[in-house]
C-alpha positions as CSV (number, residue, x, y, z in Angstrom):
1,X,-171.0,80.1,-162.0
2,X,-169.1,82.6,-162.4
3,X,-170.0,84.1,-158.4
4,X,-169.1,80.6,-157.4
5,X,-166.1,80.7,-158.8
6,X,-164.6,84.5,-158.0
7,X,-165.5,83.3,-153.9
8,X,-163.7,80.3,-154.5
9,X,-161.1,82.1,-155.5
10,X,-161.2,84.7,-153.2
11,X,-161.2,82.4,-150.2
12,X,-158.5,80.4,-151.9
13,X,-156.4,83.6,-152.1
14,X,-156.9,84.8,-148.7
15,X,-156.1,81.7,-146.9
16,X,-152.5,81.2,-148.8
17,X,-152.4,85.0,-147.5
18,X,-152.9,84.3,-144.0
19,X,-150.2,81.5,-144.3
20,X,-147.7,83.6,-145.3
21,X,-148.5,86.5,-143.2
22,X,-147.0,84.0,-140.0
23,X,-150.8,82.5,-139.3
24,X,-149.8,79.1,-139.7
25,X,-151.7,76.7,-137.5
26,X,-149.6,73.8,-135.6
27,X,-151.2,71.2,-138.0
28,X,-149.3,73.5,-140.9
29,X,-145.8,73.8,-139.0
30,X,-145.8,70.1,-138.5
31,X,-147.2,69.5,-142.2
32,X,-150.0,67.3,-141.8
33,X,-152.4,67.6,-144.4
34,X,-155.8,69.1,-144.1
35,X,-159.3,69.7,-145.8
36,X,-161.4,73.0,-146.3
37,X,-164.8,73.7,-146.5
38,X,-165.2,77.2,-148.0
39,X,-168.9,78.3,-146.7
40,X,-170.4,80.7,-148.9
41,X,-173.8,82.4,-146.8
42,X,-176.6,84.3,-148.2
43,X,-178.2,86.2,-145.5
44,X,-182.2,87.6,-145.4
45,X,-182.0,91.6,-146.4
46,X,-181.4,93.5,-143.7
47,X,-180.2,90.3,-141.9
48,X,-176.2,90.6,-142.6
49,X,-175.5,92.3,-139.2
50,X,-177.3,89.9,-137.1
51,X,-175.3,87.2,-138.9
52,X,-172.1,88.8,-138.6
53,X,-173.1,89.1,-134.3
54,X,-174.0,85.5,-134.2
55,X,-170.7,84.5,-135.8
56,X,-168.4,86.8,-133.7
57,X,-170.3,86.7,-130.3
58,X,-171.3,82.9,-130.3
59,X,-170.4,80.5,-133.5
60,X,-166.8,80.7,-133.5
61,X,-166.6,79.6,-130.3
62,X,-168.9,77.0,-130.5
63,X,-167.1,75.8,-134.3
64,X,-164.0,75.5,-131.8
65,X,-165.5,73.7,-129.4
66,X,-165.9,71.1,-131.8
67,X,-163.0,71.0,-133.1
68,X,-163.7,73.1,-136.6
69,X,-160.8,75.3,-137.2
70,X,-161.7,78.7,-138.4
71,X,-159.1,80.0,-141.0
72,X,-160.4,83.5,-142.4
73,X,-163.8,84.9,-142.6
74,X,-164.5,87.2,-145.4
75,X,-167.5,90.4,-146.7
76,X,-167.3,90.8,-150.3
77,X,-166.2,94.7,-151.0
78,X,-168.5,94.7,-154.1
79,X,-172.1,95.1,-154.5
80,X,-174.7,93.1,-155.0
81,X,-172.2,90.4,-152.5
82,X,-171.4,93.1,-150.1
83,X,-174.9,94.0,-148.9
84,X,-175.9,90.4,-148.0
85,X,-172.7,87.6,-148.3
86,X,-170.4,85.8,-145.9
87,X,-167.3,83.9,-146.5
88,X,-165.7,82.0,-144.6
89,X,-162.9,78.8,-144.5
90,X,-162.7,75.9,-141.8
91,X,-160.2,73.3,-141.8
92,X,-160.4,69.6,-140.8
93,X,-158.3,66.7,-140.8
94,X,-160.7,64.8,-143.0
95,X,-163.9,64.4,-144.2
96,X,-164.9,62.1,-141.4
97,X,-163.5,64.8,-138.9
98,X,-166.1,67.4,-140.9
99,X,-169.0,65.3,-140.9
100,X,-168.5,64.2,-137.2
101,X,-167.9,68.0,-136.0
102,X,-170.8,69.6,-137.9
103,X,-172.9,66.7,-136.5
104,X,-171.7,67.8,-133.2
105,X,-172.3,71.4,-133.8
106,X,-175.8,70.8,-135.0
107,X,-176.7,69.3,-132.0
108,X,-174.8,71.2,-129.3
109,X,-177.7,72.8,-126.9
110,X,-175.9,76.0,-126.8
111,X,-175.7,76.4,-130.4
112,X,-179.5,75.8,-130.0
113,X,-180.6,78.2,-128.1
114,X,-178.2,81.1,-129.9
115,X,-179.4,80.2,-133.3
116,X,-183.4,80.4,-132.1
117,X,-182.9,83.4,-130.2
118,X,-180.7,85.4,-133.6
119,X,-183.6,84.1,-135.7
120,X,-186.3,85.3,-133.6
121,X,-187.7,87.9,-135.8
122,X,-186.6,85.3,-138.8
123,X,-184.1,83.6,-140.3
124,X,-181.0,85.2,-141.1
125,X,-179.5,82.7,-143.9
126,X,-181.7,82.0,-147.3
127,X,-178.7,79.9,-148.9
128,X,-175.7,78.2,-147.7
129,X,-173.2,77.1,-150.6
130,X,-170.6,74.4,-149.1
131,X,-167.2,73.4,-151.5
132,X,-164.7,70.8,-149.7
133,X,-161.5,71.3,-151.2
134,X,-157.4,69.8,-150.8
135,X,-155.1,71.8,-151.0
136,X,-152.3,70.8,-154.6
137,X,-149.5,69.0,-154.0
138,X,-147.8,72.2,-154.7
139,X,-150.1,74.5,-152.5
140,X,-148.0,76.0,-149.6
141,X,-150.9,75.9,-147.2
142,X,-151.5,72.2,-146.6
């Protein structure tokens, strides 16, 4: 519990961060309301590496594809977290949105063939841990 709650907190910090640092997306300057899913990954020792590759060399580009806005992504600085966690936020417009673009994602060909070839000398991920959350009517990052 109290894991899940530090990363929730954590992601919940750094977002607000990157709003305020100028990061705003164009659904924020126009002030449309959004969801989060903060996507908590627990890689296979000795796997962290390969999973930080397949996110920066393929997954991003693929979550945009289908319309999944990446906000931050995040390695814990504190061990046992830092030696095999990832962290990261997406934003949708709704639930609907989510369900519709992970669907998507699942089933894109490309994502695939990336996900069999990083796993080919096994899995990378053990756990995923998966928190949609709404920003307060007081939150400056809507």
């Amino acid at each position: 519990m109290k894991k899940q709650l530090f990363v929730l907190c954590l992601a919940l910090l750094a977002a607000a961060g990157g709003f305020w640092l100028g990061r705003a997306t164009t659904a924020q300057a126009a002030g449309k309301n959004r969801i989060f899913e903060i996507r908590t990954y627990t890689a296979n020792e000795g796997k962290l590496d390969a999973l930080h590759a397949r996110f920066r060399d393929h997954t991003m580009r693929i979550f945009k594809k289908h319309g999944m806005t990446s906000v931050a992504y995040f390695s814990p600085l504190d061990e046992p977290l830092s030696k095999n966690t990832l962290i990261y936020i997406l934003a949708f417009p709704s639930r609907e949105a989510a369900k519709k673009s992970w669907d998507d994602f699942r089933n894109d060909p490309e994502w695939k063939k990336v996900a069999a070839e990083s796993e080919a000398n096994g899995r990378l991920v053990s756990h995923v841990d998966s928190k949609f959350v709404e920003p307060t009517d007081y939150s400056p990052m809507k």
